[in-house]
C-alpha positions in Angstrom: -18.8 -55.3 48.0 -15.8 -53.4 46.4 -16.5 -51.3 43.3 -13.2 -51.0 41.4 -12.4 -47.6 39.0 -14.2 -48.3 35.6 -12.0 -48.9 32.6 -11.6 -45.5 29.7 -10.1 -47.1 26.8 -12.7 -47.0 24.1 -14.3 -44.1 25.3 -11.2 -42.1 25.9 -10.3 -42.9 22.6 -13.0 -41.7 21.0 -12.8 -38.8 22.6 -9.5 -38.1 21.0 -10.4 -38.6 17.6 -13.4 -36.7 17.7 -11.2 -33.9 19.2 -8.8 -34.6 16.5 -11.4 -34.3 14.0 -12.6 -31.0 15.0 -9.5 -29.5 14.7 -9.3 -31.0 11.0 -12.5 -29.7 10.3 -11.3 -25.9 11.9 -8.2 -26.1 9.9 -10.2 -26.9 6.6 -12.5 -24.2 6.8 -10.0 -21.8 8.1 -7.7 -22.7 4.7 -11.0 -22.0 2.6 -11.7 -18.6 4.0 -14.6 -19.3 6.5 -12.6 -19.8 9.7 -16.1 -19.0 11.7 -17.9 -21.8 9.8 -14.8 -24.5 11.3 -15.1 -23.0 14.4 -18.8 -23.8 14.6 -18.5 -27.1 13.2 -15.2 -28.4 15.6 -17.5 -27.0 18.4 -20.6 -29.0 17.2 -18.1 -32.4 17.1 -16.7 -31.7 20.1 -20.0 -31.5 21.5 -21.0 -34.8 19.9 -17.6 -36.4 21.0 -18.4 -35.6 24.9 -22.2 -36.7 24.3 -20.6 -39.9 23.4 -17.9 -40.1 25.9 -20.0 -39.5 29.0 -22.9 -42.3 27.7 -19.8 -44.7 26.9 -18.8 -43.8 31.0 -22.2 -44.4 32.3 -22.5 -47.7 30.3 -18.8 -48.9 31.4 -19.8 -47.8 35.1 -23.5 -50.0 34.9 -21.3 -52.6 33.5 -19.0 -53.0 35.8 -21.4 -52.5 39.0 -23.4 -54.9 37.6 -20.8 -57.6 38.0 -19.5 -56.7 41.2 -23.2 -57.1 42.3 -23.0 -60.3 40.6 -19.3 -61.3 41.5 -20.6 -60.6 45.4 -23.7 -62.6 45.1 -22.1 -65.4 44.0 -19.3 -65.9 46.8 -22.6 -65.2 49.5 -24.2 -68.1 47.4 -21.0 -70.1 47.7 -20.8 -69.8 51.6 
């Protein structure tokens, strides 16, 4: 059984625009006076953006093992 590198493109994306978001959120409060308040807030989305990036990973990773698993039973089936 071969186990091939999952895919990142949705969850890599996401990443990005939560990262991307943060920084708008920083920049908005730092414009208004209350550059602490943006920091606080990018950190709490960037937080939220990893949450989400590592359970997209793990899901991709079960996904993919899961047919593999399936993928390999199938050609022992077929012999």
């Amino acid at each position: 059984m071969r186990f091939r590198k999952p895919q990142q493109g949705w969850a890599k994306m996401t990443l990005g625009i939560s990262v991307l978001f943060a920084i708008g959120v920083f920049v908005s409060f730092a414009l208004t006076g209350s550059p602490l308040r943006g920091a606080v807030g990018g950190i709490v989305i960037i937080a939220a953006g990893i949450w989400e990036w590592r359970t997209k990973r793990k899901d991709e990773i079960r996904a993919e093992r899961l047919e593999a698993e399936a993928e390999a039973n199938e050609q022992k089936r077929r012999r």
